[in-house]
DOZATI-727258 format. One record per residue (C-alpha): residue number from 1; x, y, z. Coordinates in steps of 0.1 Angstrom, whole numbers. Example, Ala and Ser with C-alpha at 12.3 -4.5 7.8 and 13.67 -1.06 7.14 Angstrom:
// residues 2
 num     X     Y     Z
   1   123   -45    78
   2   137   -11    71
// end
This chain:
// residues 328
 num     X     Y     Z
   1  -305  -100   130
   2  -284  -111   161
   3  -285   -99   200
   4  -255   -73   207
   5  -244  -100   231
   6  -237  -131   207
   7  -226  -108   178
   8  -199   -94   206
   9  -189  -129   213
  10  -186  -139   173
  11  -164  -109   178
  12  -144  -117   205
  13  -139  -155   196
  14  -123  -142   165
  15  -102  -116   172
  16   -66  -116   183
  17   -67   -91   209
  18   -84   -63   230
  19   -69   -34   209
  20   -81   -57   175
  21  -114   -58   192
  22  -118   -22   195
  23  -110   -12   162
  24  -128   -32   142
  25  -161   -28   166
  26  -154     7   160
  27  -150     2   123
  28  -181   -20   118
  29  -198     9   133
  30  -207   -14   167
  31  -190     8   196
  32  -218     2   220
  33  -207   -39   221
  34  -173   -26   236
  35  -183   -29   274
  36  -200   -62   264
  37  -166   -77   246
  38  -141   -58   267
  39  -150   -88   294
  40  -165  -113   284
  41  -137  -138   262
  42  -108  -115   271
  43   -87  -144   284
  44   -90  -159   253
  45   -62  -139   238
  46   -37  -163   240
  47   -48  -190   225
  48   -54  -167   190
  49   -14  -154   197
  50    -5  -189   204
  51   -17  -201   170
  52    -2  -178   154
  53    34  -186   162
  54    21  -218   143
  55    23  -198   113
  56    40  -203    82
  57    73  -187    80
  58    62  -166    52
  59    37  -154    67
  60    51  -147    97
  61    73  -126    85
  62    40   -99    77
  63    18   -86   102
  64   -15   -78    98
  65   -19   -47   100
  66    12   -44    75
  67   -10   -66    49
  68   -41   -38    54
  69   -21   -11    53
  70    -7   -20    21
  71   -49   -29    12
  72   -54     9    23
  73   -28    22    -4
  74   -49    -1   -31
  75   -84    15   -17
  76   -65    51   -20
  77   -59    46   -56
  78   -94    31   -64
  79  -109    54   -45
  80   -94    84   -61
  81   -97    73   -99
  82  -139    64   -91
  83  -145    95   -73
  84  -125   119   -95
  85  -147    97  -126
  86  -178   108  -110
  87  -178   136   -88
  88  -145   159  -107
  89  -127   156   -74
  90  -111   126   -48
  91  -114   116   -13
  92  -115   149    14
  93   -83   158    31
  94   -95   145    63
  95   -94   111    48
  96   -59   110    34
  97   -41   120    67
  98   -20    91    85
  99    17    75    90
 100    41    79    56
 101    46   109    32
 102    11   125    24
 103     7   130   -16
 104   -13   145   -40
 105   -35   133   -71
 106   -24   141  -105
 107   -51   140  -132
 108   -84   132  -131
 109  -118   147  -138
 110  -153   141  -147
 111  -165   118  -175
 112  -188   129  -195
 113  -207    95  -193
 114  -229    91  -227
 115  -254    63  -209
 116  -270    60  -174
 117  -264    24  -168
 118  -223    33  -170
 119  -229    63  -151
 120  -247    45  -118
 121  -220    14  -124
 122  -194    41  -118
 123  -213    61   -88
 124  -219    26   -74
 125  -183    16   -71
 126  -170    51   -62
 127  -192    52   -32
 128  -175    15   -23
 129  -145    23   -29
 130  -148    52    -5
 131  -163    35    24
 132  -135     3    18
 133  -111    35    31
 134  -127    49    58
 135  -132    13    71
 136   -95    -3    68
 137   -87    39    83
 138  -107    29   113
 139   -96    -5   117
 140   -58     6   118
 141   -60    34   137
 142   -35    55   149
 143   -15    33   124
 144   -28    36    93
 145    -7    53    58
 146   -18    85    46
 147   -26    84    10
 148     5    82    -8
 149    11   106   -42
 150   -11    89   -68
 151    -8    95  -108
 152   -37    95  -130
 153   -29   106  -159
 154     9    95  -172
 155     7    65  -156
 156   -26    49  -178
 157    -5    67  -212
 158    20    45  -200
 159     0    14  -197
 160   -21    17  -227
 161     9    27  -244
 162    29    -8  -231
 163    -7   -26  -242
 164    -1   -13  -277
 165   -37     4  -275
 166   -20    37  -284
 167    14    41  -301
 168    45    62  -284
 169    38   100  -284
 170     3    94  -280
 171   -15    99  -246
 172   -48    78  -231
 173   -72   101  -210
 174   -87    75  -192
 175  -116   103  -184
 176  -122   112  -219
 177  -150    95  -224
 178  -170    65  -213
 179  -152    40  -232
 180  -116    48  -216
 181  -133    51  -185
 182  -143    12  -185
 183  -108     4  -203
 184   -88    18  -172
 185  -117     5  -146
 186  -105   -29  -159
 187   -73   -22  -154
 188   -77   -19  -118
 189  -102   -41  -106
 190   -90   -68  -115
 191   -59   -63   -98
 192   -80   -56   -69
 193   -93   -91   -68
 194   -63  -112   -73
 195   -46   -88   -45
 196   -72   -95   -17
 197   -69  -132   -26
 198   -31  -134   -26
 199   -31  -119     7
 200   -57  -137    25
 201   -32  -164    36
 202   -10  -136    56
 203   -38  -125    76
 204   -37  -142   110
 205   -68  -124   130
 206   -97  -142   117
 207  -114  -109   123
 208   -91   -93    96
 209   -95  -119    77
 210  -132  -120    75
 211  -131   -86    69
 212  -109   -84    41
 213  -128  -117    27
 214  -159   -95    26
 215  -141   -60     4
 216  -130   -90   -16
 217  -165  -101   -25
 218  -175   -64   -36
 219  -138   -60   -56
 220  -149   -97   -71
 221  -184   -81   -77
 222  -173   -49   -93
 223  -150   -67  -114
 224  -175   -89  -129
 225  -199   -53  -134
 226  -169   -38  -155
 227  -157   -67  -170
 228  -196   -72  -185
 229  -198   -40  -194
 230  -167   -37  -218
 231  -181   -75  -233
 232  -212   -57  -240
 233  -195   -18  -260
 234  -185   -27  -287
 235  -186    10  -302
 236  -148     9  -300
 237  -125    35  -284
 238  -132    74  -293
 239  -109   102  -293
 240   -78    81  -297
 241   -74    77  -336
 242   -86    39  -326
 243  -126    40  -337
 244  -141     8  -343
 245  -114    -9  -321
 246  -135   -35  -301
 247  -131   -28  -265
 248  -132   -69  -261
 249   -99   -74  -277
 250   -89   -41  -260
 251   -94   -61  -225
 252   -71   -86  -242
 253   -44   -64  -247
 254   -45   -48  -213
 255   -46   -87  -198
 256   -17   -95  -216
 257     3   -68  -204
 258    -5   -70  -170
 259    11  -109  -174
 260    43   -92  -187
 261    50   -75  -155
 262    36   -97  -130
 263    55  -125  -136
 264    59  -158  -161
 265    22  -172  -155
 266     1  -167  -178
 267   -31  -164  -157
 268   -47  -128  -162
 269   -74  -127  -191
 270   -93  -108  -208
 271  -130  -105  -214
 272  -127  -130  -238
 273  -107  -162  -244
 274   -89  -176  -277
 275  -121  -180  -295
 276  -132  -149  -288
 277  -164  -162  -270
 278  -176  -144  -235
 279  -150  -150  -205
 280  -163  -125  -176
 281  -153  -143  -149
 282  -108  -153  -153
 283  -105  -187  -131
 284   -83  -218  -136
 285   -98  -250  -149
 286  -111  -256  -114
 287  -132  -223  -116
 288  -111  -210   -90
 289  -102  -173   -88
 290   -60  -172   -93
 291   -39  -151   -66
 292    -8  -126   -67
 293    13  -117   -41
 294    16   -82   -25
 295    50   -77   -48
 296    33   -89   -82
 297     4   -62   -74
 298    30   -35   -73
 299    47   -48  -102
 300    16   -38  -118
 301    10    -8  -101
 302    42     7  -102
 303    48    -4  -142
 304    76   -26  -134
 305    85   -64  -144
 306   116   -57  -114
 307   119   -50   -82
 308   112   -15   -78
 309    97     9   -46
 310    82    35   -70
 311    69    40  -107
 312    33    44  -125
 313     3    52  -102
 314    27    56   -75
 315    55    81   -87
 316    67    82   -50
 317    56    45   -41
 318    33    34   -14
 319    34    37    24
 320    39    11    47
 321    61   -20    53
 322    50   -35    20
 323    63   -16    -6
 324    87   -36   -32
 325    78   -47   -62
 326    85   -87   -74
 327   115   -91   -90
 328   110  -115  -122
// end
């Protein structure tokens, strides 16, 4: 659509540097535009580091490749729990490798999916999730985490168990069947959305930023695909001793305990609101998609309303600078 010379200057006008240049040419998959934007704004890499002294303390405090890093971990677990759904096994080894404690995947297998529209939803997103990896991998480099250890199977016992959707003793196989599959699909994506827009304002490269703006739209995008989906089963949950459970107030009970560890706020819904009419798409009375900071995601993550550096999907915690839970 555009000349290789005006897309390298979009490039360079928006990136903070020569090495954030060459990454993220190399992760869009645009490596022949490096001669052209190795000279042609280069002295314009002051102005970009200049503003970003201007920053807010807060953010300041973060840099970005901290923020994508800590993006990467997300992606690992997404990535994992959508291929493993689909295929009976995660990402390759050559795509875990990277700075941090390497891990392994507990749990995890193939679900026998009972129709075809769940089926391509879930191949869909596993192939999205994928490629969001291999492209925040390429963008960091030499610094990107390698996949930290990842629980699948405990972990969404514990969740459901903390949602009430199963009592203690009793275990949720998110692969059992299709119906858990959606259940702990939720779980995530959400998550996935409010984390990409509570991190937006620590981003500084308006290259990053753009970037991570984009994966945002497709987390957004497969939230509303899940989210639809559950509204429309209403077969209930199988294999758990809770058939004819609708899967709507299900949603409900997973929204609510997410609030519980994320904080007081009461933003996260369910896929529907108090009169049980449809509610696919969770914004504020504005219609605006809320936020939650890097700690409140690993409150949920990790299982924990404190301050914590381990617990649930991540048993060992994740890798990087950002790794500390909120603490209520």
């Amino acid at each position: 659509m555009f000349g290789k010379r005006y897309a390298a200057s979009m490039i360079n006008r928006s990136a903070e540097n020569d090495q954030d240049r060459r990454r993220f040419l190399k992760a869009a998959g645009m490596t022949g535009l490096g001669v052209v934007g190795a000279g042609a704004l280069g002295g314009l890499a002051a102005g970009p580091a200049a503003a970003a002294t201007a920053r807010p303390a807060a953010a300041a405090e973060v840099s970005d490749g901290a923020v994508l890093n800590f993006a990467l971990n997300l992606e690992y677990l997404e990535a994992e729990f959508y291929l493993h759904a689909v295929t009976g096994k995660g990402l390759a080894d050559s795509m875990t490798t990277g700075t941090g404690t390497r891990g392994g995947v507990t749990g995890g297998r193939a679900v026998k999916f009972k129709t075809r529209t769940a089926r391509q939803y879930a191949q869909e997103i596993a192939g999205d999730e994928k490629a969001h990896v291999q492209f925040l991998r390429t963008a960091l480099g030499s610094a990107a985490v390698s996949r930290p250890a990842i629980d699948l199977q405990s972990s969404f016992t514990a969740a459901a168990q903390a949602a009430g959707l199963v009592k203690p003793g009793h275990s949720f196989d998110a692969f059992a069947c299709e119906e858990n599959f959606l259940l702990a699909a939720f779980l995530f994506e959400d998550v996935g959305v409010t984390a990409y827009k509570g991190a937006a304002p620590l981003i500084s490269n308006k290259t990053y930023l753009e970037a991570a703006a984009g994966i945002l739209a497709v987390e957004a995008y497969h939230a509303g695909t899940v989210r639809s989906a559950l509204y429309q089963h209403t077969d209930g949950i199988l294999g758990l001793g809770l058939l004819g459970r609708d899967l709507r107030e299900a949603s409900v009970k997973l929204s609510n305990a997410r609030d519980s560890l994320d904080g007081p706020a009461d933003d996260d819904q369910g896929v529907i609101d108090s009169r049980g009419q449809a509610n696919i798409v969770p914004t504020d009375s504005n219609g605006i998609a809320y936020s939650r900071s890097p700690g409140q995601v690993l409150n949920i993550v990790y299982l924990s309303n404190k301050a914590a550096t381990s617990g649930g999907f991540f048993p060992k915690g994740v890798n990087g600078e950002v790794n500390t839970s909120a603490a209520r």
